[in-house]
C-alpha positions, 0 to 999 in steps of 0.5 A, a space after each residue: 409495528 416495530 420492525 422486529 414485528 413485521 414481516 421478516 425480509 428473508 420471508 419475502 422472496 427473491 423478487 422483492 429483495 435480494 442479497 448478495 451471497 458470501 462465497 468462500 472466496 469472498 471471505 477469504 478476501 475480506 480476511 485478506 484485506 484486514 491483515 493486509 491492513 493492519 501490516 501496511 499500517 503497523 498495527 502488526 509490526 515486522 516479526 509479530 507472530 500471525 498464528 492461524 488460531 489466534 487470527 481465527 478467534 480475532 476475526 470471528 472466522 475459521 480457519 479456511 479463509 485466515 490460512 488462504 490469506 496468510 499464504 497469498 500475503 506470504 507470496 506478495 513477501 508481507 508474510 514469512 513463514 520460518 521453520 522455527 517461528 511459524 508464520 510472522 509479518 516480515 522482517 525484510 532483510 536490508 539487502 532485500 529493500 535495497 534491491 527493491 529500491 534499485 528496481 523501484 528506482 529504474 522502474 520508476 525514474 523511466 516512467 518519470 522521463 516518459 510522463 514529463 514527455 507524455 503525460 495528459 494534463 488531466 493526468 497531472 491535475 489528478 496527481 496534483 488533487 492527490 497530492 494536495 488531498 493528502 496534505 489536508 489529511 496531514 494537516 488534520 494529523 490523520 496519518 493513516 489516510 494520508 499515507 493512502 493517499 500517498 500510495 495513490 499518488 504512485 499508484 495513479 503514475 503505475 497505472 499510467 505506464 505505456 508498458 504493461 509489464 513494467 506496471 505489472 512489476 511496479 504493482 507486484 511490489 506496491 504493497 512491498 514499498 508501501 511496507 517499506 515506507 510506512 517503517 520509513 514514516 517512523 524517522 522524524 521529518 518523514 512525512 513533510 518530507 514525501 509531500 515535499 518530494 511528491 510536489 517537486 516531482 509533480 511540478 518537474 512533471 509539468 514543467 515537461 522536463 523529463 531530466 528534471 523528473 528522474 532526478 526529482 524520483 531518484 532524490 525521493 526514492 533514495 531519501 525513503 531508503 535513507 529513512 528506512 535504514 535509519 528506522 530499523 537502525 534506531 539505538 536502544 
């Protein structure tokens, strides 16, 4: 008997199976999740239209859960939405990122100095298993999971923080920076580059030398920004 044959799973109750409920809410995240996405990853590109009844038709959804999350990316500042244009993935402004970067970097470089000091070893071995994963992935020239492992490795100091609302502020723009960065990631070099500069910042880390962690973090974050600037920058 095929399965198509038997008895269907729907028929046998709930105490012999049991299925998860899909809420508006769970929808709505998972809407969420994929433009979110496709934005970090540059399948939508900064200034790409994200109108609600194309994405409604893209994603086999209605219009409810798209427009929830077009408007929660647009409070994170993946999303613009501009009288003239309608809603677009966003085009940062150049003193935007610069600003983001001043915060990053003394938000940043702090934690950097208190880790050096602080830090558990098992801590270090997690960053250092990161690190080392995501150059696997680069080798393998999947750059897509690189780039997440990566964005793991920042998130793993954040979520390291003895200051909750400093890690509450790191987090709020870890999706702003990670959009940044993958602009950056279009300048040649840029990949070698972040995997260099994150082992560096790692081994000043376990050299227990907080001086030596900040400027390590201040060298990165700084070479990002130069990337980024030169990405947006590029001649026609």
């Amino acid at each position: 008997m095929s399965i198509l044959e038997g008895p269907s799973v729907l028929a046998l109750g709930a105490s012999e199976t049991e299925l998860p409920r899909v809420s508006a809410q769970t929808l709505e995240q998972t809407v969420y999740n994929t433009i979110r996405e496709a934005i970090l990853d540059l399948r939508l590109h900064p200034g790409d239209a994200l109108v609600e009844s194309a994405l409604t038709k893209q994603l086999g959804v209605s219009k409810t859960p798209v427009r929830g999350a077009l408007i929660r990316l647009e409070r994170e500042g993946l999303v613009q939405n501009l009288p003239a244009r309608g809603r677009i993935v966003a085009e940062l402004d150049i003193n935007d990122v610069k600003e983001i970067f001043e915060i990053r970097e003394l938000l940043d470089c702090y934690l950097a100095r208190y880790l050096a000091v602080h830090a558990p070893e098992s801590l270090l071995d997690d960053l250092a298993e990161i690190i080392d994963t995501a150059e696997q992935y680069q080798r393998q020239g999947d750059q897509h999971t690189y780039f997440m492992y990566v964005r793991k490795f920042d998130r793993r100091m954040y979520d390291s923080s003895p200051n909750r609302r400093m890690a509450a502020v790191q987090s709020n723009f870890h999706d702003l920076i990670g959009f940044i960065g993958a602009v950056a990631f279009l300048t040649p070099g840029r990949i070698e580059n972040t995997y260099a500069e994150h082992s560096r910042i790692l081994n000043a880390l376990r050299a227990r030398d907080p001086d030596l962690a900040a400027q390590c973090m201040t060298e990165h974050i700084q070479s990002i920004l130069r990337d980024y600037l030169s990405a947006v920058h590029q001649p026609s």
